[in-house]
N, C-alpha and C positions, 0 to 999 in steps of 0.2 A: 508654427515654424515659418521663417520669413518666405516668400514666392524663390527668391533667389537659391536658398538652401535648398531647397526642395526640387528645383531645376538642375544642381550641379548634383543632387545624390541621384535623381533617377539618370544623368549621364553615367556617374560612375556604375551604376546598376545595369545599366545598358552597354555599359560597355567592357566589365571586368567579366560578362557575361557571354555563353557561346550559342547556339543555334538552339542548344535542348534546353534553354535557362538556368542550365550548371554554373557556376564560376571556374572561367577557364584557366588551367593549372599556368603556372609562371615558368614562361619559356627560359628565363635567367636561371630559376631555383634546377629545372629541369635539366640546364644543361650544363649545371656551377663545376659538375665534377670530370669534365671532359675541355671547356672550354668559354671564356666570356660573350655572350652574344650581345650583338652592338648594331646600334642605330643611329642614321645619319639623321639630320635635324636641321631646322633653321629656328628662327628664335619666333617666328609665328609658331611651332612646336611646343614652347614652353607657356601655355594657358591653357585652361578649358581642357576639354576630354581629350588633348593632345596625351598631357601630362599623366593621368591615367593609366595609359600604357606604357609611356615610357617609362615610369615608375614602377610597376609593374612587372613588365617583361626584358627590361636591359639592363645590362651590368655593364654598360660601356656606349657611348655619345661618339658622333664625329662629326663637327659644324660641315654641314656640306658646300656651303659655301662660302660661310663670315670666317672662315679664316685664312682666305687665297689671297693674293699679291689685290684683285683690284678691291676689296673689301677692307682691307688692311692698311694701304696707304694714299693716299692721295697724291695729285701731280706736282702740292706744293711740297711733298717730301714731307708730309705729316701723316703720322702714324693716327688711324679712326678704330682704335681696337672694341670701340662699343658694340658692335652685335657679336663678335666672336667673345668678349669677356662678359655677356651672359649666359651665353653655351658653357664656359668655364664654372661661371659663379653655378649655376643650375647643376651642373656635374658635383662641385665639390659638393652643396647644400644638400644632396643626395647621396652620396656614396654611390656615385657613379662615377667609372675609370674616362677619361677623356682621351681619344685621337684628336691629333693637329694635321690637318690636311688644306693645302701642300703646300708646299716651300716655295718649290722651284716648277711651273708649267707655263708651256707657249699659249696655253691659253688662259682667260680670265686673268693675265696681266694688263695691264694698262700700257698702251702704244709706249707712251712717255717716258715710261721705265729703261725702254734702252738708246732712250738721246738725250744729248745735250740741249743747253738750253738755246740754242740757233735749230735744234729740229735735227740735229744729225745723228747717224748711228753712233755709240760711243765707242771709241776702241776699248780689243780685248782687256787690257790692262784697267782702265776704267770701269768696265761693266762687272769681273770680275770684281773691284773693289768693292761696287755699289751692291753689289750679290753679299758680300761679306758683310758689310757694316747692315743689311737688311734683314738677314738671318741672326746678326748677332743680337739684333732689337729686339726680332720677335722672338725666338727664345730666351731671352732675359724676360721679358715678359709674359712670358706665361710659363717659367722655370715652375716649378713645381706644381702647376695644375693639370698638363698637360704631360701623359706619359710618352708618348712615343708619335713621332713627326712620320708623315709621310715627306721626306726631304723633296723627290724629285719626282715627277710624275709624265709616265709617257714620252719617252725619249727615244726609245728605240723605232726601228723604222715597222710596219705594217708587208714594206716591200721584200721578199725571200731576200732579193740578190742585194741590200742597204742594212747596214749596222744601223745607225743612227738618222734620228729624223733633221735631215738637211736644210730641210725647206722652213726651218724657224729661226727669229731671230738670235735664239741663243746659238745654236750653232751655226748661224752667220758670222756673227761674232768673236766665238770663243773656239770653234770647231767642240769635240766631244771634250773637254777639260772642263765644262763648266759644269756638265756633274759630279767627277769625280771631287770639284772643287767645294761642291756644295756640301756634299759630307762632310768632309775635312773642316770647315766654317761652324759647320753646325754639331760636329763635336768638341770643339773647341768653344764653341759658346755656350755649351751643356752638357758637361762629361757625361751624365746619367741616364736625360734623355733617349729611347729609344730610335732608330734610325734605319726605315723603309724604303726601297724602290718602288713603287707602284705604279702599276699597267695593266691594260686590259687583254683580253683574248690569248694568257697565258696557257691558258689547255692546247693552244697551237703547239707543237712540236717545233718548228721552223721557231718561229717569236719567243717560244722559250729557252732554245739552245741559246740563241742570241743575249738574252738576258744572261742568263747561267755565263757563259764568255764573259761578258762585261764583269758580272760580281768576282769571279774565280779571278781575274785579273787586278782589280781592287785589292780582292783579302792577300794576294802575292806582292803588293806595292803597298801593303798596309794599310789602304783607306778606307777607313770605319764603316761599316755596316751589318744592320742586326738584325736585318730580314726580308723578306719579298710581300710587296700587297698583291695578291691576285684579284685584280676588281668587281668577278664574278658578275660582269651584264653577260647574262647567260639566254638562251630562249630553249624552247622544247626541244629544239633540232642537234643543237651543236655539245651540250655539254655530257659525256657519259660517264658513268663511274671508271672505266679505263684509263680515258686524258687527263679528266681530274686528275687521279690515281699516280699518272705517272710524272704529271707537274707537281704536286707537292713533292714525291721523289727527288725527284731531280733536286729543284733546292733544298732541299731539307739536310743533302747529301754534304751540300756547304757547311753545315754546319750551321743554317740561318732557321731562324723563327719562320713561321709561313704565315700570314692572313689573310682570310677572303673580306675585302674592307670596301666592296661595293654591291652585296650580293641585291640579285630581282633577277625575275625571268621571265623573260615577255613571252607574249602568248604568237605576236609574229616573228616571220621569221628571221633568218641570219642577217642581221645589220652591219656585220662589222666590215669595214673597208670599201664598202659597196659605194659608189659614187650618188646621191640623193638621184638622180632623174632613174637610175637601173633598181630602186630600191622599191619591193611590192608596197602598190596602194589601197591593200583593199581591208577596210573595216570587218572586223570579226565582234559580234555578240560574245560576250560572256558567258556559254553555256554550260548546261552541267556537265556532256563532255570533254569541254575543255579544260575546264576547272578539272576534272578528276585526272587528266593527264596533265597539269602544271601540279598537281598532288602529289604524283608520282614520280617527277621530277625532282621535284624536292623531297621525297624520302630518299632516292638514289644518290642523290648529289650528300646527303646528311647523313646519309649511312658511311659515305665513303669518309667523310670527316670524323666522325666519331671514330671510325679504325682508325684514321692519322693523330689522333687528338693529342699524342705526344711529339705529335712536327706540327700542328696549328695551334695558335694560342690566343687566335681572336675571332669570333666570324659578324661582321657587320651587312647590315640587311640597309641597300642608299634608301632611306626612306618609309616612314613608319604604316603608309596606309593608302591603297588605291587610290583615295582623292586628292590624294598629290604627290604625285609621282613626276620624275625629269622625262619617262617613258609617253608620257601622253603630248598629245600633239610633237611628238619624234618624226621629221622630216616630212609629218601627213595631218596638218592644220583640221583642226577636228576631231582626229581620232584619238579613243584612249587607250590606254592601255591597262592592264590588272597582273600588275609582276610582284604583289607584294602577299604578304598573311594574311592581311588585315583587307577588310572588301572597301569601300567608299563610305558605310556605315561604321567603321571597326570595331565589324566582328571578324572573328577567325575564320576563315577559310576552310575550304579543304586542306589546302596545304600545311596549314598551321597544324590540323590535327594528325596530317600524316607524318611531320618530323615530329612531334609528342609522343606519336604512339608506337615506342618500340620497348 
């Protein structure tokens, strides 16, 4: 048998394997009949014992970042759809469900996007054009590979007393109109297509009424939308079966599909909103205690989903494996972090085994 063969069978041996040398059960088979579990990915994902698992344990992909405005277009107004249409190609060749994430965010656009060619901001009427003609490329382009868009991401403000987030250039430009306008674009360029809000720290109470307002106001003006993404950056601290509990409620209440389409949970603490110099710097080890409270965490957080399983219909985990995670070196150059199932080796976790075992 060639060296090469022999190397990628004892990965796959190493890796469809769990602590005890069992073959560890397939978290997709496991949870087909409540809801799709999905994996964010980049297209270094798609080789090697990446593939593995993703094959393996998911029913559902989301480019986590080849399919954002600056991966997607260039300043000369040239569409680069090659890393995000291997994520596609790798989805379909699979019988794997694909997310399209995102349409519309103030970040990972490219400056250029909203000036003219003298450097100026464009006016509303222009930017919304170029929003239009943008949305209608990339979903003609990836019309039937890609089920359901994350349209608009992170619009709402973080601040109690603020609707919407002011201080970007889309609502420099457009005020709040340019999300509602983006749905409306992007149903019209895809009747079928599915179509999300997506934001993080929705288990807020404040942050999610906020949300809830905005959609209730849409589906009353008729503007197409068929679901909420809750991002799920969770940590040990902040998330409980309660808030969970009462933010799927809440939207579900609309009438909307729910998804958690960013799940991890850091093992530090509360990051959200925190200003980087106020935000804790201290390195924590990986221990067994901690591990068995991120276990724990995630059987609470999965228990509560599985009760909801007829208000969510997706749950995405950003990221397939400790050794590369968006959470490491997070505002503390050096430090890592261990928010996923899968340890740096990937193998499962505590955590893995504690949402399996119920």
């Amino acid at each position: 048998m060639p060296q090469r063969t022999i190397f990628l069978l004892s990965i796959f041996i190493f890796t469809a394997c769990n602590r005890t040398g069992e073959p560890a059960a397939s978290l997709a088979e496991k949870y087909s009949a409540y809801f799709p579990i999905g994996v964010a990915i980049s297209k270094a994902h798609m080789e090697g014992h990446d593939t593995v698992l993703i094959k393996k344990h998911f029913a559902s992909i989301t480019a986590e970042n080849d399919m954002k405005p600056e991966r997607t277009i260039n300043k000369n107004g040239e569409f680069t759809f090659g890393a995000g249409d291997q994520i596609a190609s790798f989805a379909s060749e699979n019988d794997i469900m694909a997310r399209g994430h995102t349409l519309v965010w103030y970040n990972q656009t490219d400056e250029w996007f909203y000036r003219d060619s003298m450097g100026n901001l464009l006016s509303k009427e222009k930017m919304l054009e170029r929003l239009e003609w943008y949305i209608g490329e990339v979903l003609d382009h990836y019309r039937g590979k890609v089920y359901a868009w994350d349209v608009v991401n992170e619009a709402i403000a973080y601040e109690p007393d603020k609707m919407f987030r002011e201080d970007i250039d889309w609502f420099r430009i457009c005020g709040p109109e340019y999300i509602e306008k983006a749905f409306v674009y992007a149903r019209e360029a895809d009747p079928e297509v599915k179509l999300f809000y997506n934001d993080y720290n929705l288990i807020d109470p404040v942050k999610a009424e906020k949300v809830y307002k905005m959609v209730k106001d849409f589906q009353e003006r008729g503007i197409p939308i068929d679901g909420i993404g809750m991002q799920g950056h969770w940590t040990l601290e902040d998330v409980t079966a309660e808030n969970l509990s009462k933010s799927i409620d809440l939207f579900a209440s609309l009438g909307l599909e729910v998804q958690i389409t960013e799940l991890d949970v850091s093992i530090y603490p509360f990051y959200h909103n925190i200003a980087e110099e106020y935000l804790p710097k201290e390195k924590r080890a990986f221990t067994d205690e901690i591990e068995q409270m991120q276990a724990k965490k995630y059987a609470e957080i999965f228990r509560v989903l599985r009760e909801k399983s007829d208000k969510v219909t997706n749950v995405t985990f950003w990221g397939l494996a400790d050794n590369n995670t968006w959470l490491s070196n997070y505002f503390v150059k050096g430090r890592t972090d261990y928010p996923l199932l899968f340890d740096t080796e990937y193998q499962p976790k505590s955590a893995f085994e504690a949402i399996m075992n119920f």
